[in-house]
Wavefront OBJ file of the C-alpha trace (Angstrom):
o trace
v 18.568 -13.288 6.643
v 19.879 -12.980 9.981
v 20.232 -9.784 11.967
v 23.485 -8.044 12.187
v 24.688 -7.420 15.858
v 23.374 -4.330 17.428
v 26.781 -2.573 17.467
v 27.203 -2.780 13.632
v 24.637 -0.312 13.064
v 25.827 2.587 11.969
v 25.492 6.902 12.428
v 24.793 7.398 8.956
v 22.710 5.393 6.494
v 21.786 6.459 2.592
v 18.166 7.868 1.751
v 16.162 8.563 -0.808
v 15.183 12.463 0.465
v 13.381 15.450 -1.172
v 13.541 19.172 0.066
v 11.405 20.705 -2.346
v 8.429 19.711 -3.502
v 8.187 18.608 -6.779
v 8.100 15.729 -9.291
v 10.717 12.730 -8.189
v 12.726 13.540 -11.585
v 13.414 16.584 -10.717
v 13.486 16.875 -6.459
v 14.595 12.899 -5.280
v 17.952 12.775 -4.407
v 20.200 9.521 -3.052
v 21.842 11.445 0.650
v 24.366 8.839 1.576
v 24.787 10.870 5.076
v 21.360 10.614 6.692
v 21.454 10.279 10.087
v 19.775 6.902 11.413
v 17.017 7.764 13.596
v 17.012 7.256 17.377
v 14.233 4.378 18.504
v 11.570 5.636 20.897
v 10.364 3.370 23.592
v 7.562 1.964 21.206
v 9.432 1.547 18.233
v 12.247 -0.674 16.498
v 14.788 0.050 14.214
v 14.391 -1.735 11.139
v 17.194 -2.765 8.469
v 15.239 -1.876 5.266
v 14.872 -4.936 2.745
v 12.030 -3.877 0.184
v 10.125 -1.110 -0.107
v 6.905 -0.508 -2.370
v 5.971 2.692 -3.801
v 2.319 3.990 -3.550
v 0.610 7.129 -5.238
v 0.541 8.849 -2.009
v 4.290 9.016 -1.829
v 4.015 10.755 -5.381
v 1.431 12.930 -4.105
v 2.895 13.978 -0.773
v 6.491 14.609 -2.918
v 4.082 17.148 -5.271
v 2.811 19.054 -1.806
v -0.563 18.075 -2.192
v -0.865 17.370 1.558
v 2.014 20.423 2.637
v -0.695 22.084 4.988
v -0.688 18.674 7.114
v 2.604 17.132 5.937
v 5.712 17.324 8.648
v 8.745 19.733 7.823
v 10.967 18.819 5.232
v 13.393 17.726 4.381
v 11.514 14.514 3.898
v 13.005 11.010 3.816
v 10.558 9.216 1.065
v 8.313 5.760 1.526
v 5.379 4.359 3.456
v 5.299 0.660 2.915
v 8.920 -1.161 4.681
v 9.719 -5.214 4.533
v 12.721 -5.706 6.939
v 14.534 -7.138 9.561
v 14.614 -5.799 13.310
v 17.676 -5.211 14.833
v 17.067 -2.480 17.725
v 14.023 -2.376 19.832
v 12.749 0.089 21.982
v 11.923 -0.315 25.855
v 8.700 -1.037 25.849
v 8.381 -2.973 22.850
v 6.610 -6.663 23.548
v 6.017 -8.593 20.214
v 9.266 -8.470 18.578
v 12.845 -8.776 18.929
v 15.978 -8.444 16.873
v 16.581 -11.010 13.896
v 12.398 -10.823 13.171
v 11.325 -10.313 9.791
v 8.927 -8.036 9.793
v 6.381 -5.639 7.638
v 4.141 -2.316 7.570
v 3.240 1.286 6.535
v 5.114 2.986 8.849
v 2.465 6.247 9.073
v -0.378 5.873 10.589
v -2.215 8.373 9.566
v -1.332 8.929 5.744
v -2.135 12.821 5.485
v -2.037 14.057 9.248
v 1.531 14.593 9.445
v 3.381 11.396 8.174
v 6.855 11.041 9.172
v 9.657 13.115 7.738
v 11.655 9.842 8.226
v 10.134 7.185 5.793
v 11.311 3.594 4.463
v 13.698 4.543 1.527
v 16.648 3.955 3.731
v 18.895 1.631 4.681
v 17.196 1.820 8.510
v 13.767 3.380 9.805
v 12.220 3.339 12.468
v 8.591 2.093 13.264
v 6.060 1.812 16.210
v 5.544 -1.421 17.250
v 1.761 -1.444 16.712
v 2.138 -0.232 12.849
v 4.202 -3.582 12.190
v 3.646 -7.674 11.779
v 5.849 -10.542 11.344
v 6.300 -11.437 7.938
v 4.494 -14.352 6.903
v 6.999 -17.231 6.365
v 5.817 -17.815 2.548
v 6.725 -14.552 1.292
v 9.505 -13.020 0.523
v 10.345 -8.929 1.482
v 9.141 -8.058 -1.637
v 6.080 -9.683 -1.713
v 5.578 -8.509 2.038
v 6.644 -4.912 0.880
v 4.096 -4.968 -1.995
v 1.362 -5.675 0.446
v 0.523 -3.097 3.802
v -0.623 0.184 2.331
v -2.404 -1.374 0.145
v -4.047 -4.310 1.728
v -4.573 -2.791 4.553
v -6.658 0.021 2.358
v -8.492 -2.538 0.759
v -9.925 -4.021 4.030
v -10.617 -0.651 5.947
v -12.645 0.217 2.490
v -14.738 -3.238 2.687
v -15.567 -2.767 6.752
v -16.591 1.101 6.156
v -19.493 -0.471 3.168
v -20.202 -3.479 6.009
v -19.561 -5.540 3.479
v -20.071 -9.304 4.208
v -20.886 -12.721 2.762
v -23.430 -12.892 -0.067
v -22.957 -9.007 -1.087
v -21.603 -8.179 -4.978
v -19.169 -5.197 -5.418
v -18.204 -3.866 -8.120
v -14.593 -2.851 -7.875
v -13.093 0.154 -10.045
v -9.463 0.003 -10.928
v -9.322 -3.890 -10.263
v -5.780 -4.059 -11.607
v -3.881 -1.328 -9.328
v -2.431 -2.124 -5.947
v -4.849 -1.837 -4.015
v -7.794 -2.745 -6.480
v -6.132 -6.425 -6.967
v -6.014 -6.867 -3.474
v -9.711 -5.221 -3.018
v -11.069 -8.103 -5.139
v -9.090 -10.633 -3.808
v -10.145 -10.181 -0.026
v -14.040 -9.356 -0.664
v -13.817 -12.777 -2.459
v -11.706 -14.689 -0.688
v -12.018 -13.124 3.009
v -15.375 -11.704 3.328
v -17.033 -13.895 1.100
v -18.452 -12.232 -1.891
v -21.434 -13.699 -3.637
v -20.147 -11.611 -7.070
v -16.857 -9.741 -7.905
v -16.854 -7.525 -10.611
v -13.880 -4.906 -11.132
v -12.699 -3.025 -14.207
v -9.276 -2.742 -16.154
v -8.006 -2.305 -19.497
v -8.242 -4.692 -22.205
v -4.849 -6.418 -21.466
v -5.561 -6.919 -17.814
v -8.853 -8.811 -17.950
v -7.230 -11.926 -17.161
v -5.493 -11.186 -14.049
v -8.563 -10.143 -12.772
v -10.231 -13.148 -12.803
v -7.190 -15.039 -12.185
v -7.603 -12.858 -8.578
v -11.257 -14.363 -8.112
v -13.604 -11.695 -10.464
v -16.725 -13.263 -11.812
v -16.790 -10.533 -14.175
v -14.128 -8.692 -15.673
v -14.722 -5.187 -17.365
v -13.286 -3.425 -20.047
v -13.108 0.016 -19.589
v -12.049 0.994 -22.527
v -14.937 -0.550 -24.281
v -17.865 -1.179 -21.677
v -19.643 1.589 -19.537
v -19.602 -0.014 -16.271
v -22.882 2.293 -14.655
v -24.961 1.436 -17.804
v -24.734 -2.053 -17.001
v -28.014 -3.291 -15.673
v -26.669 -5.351 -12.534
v -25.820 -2.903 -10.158
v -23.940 -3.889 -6.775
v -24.198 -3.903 -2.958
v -21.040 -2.029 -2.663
v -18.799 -0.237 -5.196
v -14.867 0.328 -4.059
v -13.506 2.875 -6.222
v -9.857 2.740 -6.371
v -9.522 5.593 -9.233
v -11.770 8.436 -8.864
v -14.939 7.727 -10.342
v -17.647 8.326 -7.629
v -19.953 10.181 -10.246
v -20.124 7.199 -12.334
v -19.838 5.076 -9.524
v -23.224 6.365 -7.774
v -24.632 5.080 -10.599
v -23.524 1.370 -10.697
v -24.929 0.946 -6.944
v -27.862 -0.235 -5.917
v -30.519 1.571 -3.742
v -29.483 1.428 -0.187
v -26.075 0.248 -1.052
v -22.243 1.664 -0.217
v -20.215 3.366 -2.384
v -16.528 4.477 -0.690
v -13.742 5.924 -2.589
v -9.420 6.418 -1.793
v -9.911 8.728 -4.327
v -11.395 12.853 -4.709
v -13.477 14.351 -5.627
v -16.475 13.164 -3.953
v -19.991 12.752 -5.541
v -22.329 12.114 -2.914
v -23.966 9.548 -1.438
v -20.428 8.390 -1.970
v -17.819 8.631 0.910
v -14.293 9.121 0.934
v -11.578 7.827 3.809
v -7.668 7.899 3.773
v -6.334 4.646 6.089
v -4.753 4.314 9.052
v -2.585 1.694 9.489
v -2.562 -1.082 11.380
v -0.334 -4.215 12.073
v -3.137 -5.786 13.841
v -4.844 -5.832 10.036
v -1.654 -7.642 8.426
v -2.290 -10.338 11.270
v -5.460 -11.038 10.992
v -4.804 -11.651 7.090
v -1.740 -13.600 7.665
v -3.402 -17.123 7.126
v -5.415 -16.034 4.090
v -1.392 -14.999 3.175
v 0.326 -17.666 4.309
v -2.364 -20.279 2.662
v -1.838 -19.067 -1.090
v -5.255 -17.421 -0.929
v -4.711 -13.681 -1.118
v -1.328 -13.412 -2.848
v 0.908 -10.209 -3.813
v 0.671 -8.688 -7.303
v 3.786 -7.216 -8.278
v 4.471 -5.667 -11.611
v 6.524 -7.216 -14.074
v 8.796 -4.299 -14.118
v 9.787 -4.575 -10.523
v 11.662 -4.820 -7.927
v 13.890 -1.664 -9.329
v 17.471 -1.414 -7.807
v 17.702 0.965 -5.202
v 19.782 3.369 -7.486
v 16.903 3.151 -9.532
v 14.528 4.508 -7.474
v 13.851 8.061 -9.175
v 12.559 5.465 -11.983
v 10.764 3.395 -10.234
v 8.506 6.916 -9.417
v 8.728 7.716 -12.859
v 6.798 4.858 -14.256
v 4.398 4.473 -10.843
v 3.279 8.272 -12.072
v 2.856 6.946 -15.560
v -0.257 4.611 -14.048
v 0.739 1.882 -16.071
v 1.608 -0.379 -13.755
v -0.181 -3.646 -12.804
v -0.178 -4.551 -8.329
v 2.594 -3.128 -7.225
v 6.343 -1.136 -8.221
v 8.859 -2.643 -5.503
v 12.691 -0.943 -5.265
v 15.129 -3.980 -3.739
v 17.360 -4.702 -2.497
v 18.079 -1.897 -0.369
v 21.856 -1.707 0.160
l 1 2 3 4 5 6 7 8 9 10 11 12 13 14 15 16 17 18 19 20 21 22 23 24 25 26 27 28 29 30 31 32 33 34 35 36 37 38 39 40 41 42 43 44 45 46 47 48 49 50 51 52 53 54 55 56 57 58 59 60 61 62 63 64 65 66 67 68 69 70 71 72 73 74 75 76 77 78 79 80 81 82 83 84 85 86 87 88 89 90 91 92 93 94 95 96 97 98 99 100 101 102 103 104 105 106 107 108 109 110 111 112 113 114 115 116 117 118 119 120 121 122 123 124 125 126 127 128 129 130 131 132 133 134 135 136 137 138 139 140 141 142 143 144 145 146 147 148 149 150 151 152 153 154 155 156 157 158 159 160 161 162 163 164 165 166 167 168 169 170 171 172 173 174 175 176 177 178 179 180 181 182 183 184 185 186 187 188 189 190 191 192 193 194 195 196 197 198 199 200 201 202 203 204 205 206 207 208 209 210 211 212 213 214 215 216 217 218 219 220 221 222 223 224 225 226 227 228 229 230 231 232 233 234 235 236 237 238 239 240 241 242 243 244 245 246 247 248 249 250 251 252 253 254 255 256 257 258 259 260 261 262 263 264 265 266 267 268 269 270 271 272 273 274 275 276 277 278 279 280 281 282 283 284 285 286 287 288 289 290 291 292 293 294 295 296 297 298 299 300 301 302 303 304 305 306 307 308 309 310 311 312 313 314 315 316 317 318 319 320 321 322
């Protein structure tokens, strides 16, 4: 997809936006006159291919986060798959016509941007963002910063490394499928265990789990291997404590908080997505995207519906943005 000219881009662009907060049903709204944002010296303007949806965006949209959140009006979306076609003065690693990838707030909670990627153009800093690997396409590369990116920060705050198990909790979310596939694949895992319901067993261990867990039938802490690290991806510390073994990590995405457990929210980084792009752009950490996806932009208010109704597998995508 080539980048149009510079002087195509236009005043206005459409955005998914929210005043209120609220549920998406009842506070998203498609503004077709949203101003395009100006690009600061470390940023480019990106024309918005794919975007993925992540809980946080529902969360943020419910004013969970209002005491840190940034004013609304608030233009929705964290993860953006584009193309660059305005870059700011100082910017060094990219130019117009790249393909390119990220979560465009760096730090989710401390005041994420009232501008996000549910737009026709955003604009990012430089040092959020990373070229798209060549294999994928912008909605596989959409499905894949938040959440990767999440995954890995989790695995380097337990020290995980080669030879460690982990038991992973929620193995069949967005970032639980990509959990198990970089503490097998990346940092080397002697065992992978995760959990799911009964009709996602298989996709786990088509993502590299040695053992596959049934939530709906098994009690995961009253099994009697217990793990170097457990990720928790759902909410679970008080069980998860349990499932760990003495001297060994437990981190969570997810409150509340049962100690010795510890909680962190991400901040992003492109320099993450590059440092996974050959485990990418070999075949062996792949996007999971959920059958249901990519939604049509005019869709989007859907696409939030059934993210909230956490029965989606990977990740819900909304493309092609118009």
């Amino acid at each position: 997809m080539a980048a149009p000219p510079t002087a195509s881009i236009p005043s206005k662009n459409k955005a998914w936006a929210y005043s209120e907060y609220g549920k998406a049903v009842d506070v998203l709204k498609l503004d077709s006159n949203v101003t395009v944002p100006e690009v600061k010296e470390d940023q480019v303007l990106v024309k918005v291919v794919a975007v993925s949806l992540n809980p946080v965006d529902s969360k943020r949209m419910l004013g969970y986060f209002k005491e840190t959140d940034s004013p609304l009006p608030i233009v929705v979306g964290y993860d953006v798959a584009g193309v660059v076609v305005k870059v700011g003065s100082q910017v060094k690693n990219f130019k117009e016509g790249d393909e390119v990838y990220g979560d465009l707030n760096e730090k989710a909670l401390d005041h994420p941007k009232s501008y996000g990627s549910l737009a026709e153009y955003t604009a990012v800093e430089e040092r959020l963002l990373a070229l798209k690997p060549k294999n994928l396409s912008f909605v596989e590369a959409a499905s894949l910063p938040l959440a990767i990116e999440t995954a890995y920060e989790g695995l380097e705050r337990t020290e995980f490394s080669a030879g460690k198990s982990i038991l992973v909790l929620g193995g069949a979310g967005g970032v639980g499928t990509q959990i198990i596939q970089l503490a097998k694949h990346v940092f080397g895992a002697s065992k992978v265990a995760a959990t799911s319901s009964t009709g996602k067993l298989e996709l786990l261990k088509s993502l590299g789990a040695d053992l596959a867990i049934d939530y709906t039938k098994e009690n995961f802490e009253e099994l009697p291997e217990k793990f170097d690290v457990v990720y928790d991806a759902v909410g679970q510390t008080d069980r998860a404590v349990k499932a760990v073994k003495e001297g060994g990590h437990v981190v969570t995405i997810v409150g509340p908080v049962v100690p010795p457990a510890t909680i962190f929210v991400l901040t992003s980084k492109g320099s993450i997505l590059e440092k996974l792009k050959p485990y990418l752009e070999s075949g062996k950490v792949k996007p999971v995207i959920d059958p249901k996806s990519p939604f049509p932009f005019s869709k989007t208010v859907e696409a939030f519906s059934y993210l909230d109704s956490n029965r989606a597998t990977g990740k819900v995508v909304v493309y092609p943005i118009p």
